[in-house]
C-alpha positions in Angstrom: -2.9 -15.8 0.7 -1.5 -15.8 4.0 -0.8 -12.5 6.8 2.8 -13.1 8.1 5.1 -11.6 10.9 6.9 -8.8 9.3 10.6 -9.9 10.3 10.4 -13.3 8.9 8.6 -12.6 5.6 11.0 -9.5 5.1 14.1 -11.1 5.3 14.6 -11.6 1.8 13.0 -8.5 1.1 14.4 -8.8 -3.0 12.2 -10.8 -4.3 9.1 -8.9 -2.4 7.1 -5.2 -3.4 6.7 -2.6 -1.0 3.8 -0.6 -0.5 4.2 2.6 2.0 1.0 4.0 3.1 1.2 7.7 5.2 -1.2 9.0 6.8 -1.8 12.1 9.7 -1.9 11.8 13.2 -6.0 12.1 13.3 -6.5 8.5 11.8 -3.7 6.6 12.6 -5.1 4.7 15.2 -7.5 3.2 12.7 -5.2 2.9 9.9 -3.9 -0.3 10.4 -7.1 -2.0 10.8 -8.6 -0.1 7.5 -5.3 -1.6 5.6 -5.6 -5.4 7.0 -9.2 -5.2 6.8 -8.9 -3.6 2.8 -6.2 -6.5 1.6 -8.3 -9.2 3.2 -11.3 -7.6 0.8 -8.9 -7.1 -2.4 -8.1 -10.9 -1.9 -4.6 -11.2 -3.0 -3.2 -14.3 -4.3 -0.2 -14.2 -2.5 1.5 -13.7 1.2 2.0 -10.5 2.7 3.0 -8.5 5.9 2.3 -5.4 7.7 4.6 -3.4 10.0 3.9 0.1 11.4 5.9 3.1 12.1 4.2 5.7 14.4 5.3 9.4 14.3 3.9 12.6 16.1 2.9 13.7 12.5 1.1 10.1 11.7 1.6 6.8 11.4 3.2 4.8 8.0 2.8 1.7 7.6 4.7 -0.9 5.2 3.1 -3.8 3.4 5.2 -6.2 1.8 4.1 -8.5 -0.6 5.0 -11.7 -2.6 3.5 -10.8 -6.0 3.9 -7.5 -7.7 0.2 -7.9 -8.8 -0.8 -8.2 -5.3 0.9 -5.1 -4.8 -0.7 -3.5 -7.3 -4.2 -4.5 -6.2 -3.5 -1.7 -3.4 -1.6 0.7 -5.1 -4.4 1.1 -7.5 -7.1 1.0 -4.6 -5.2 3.8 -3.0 -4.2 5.7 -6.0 -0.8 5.2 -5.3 2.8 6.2 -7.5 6.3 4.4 -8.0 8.8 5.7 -6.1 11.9 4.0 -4.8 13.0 5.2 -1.6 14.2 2.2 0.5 17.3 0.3 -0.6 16.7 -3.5 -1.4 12.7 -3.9 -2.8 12.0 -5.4 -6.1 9.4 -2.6 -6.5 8.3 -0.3 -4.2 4.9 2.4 -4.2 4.0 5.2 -2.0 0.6 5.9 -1.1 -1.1 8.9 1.6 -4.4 8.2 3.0 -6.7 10.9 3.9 -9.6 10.9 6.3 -11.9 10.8 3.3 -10.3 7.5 1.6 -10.3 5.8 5.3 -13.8 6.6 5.2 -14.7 5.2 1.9 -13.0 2.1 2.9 -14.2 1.5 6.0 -17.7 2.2 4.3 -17.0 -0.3 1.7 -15.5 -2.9 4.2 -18.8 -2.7 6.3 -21.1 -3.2 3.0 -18.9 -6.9 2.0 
């Protein structure tokens, strides 16, 4: 498994699964690090990328990756749902991360 640049790995975005991840304003600025941090410790088997959108409401950020079981590892961490919202994915899932779950996962990060 390998972290790409989100442009490159994207490009032919196809053949790759999407997993959106919202959260509010009061944890954004340690979301991203949670997410790298949690899909280094779910250990997927193939590439991925991260990009981030910040709002005034929160941040979202997208994580694409090359296997739809990869994809899955963090869907089902997150207790994520299907839902196909941007044109052009092979599958794509929407999770929201609370305070709480960054919590948990930045408590179970710390314990590996």
């Amino acid at each position: 498994m390998a972290q790409f640049a989100w442009p490159a790995f994207t490009e032919k975005r196809e053949n790759l699964h999407l997993v959106v991840v919202k959260t509010r304003a009061e944890i954004s600025d340690q979301l991203s690090w949670y997410l790298r941090d949690l899909i280094h410790a779910l250990e997927p088997d193939g590439d991925f990328a991260l990009s981030a959108e910040r709002t005034n409401n929160g941040t979202t950020i997208y994580c694409a990756f090359s296997r739809e079981s990869d994809a899955h590892l963090l869907v089902d961490a997150l207790n994520g749902r299907e839902h196909n919202e941007h044109f052009g994915w092979s599958s794509e899932h929407h999770c929201l991360l609370d305070q709480r779950a960054a919590e948990v996962i930045a408590d179970a990060i710390e314990r590996r």
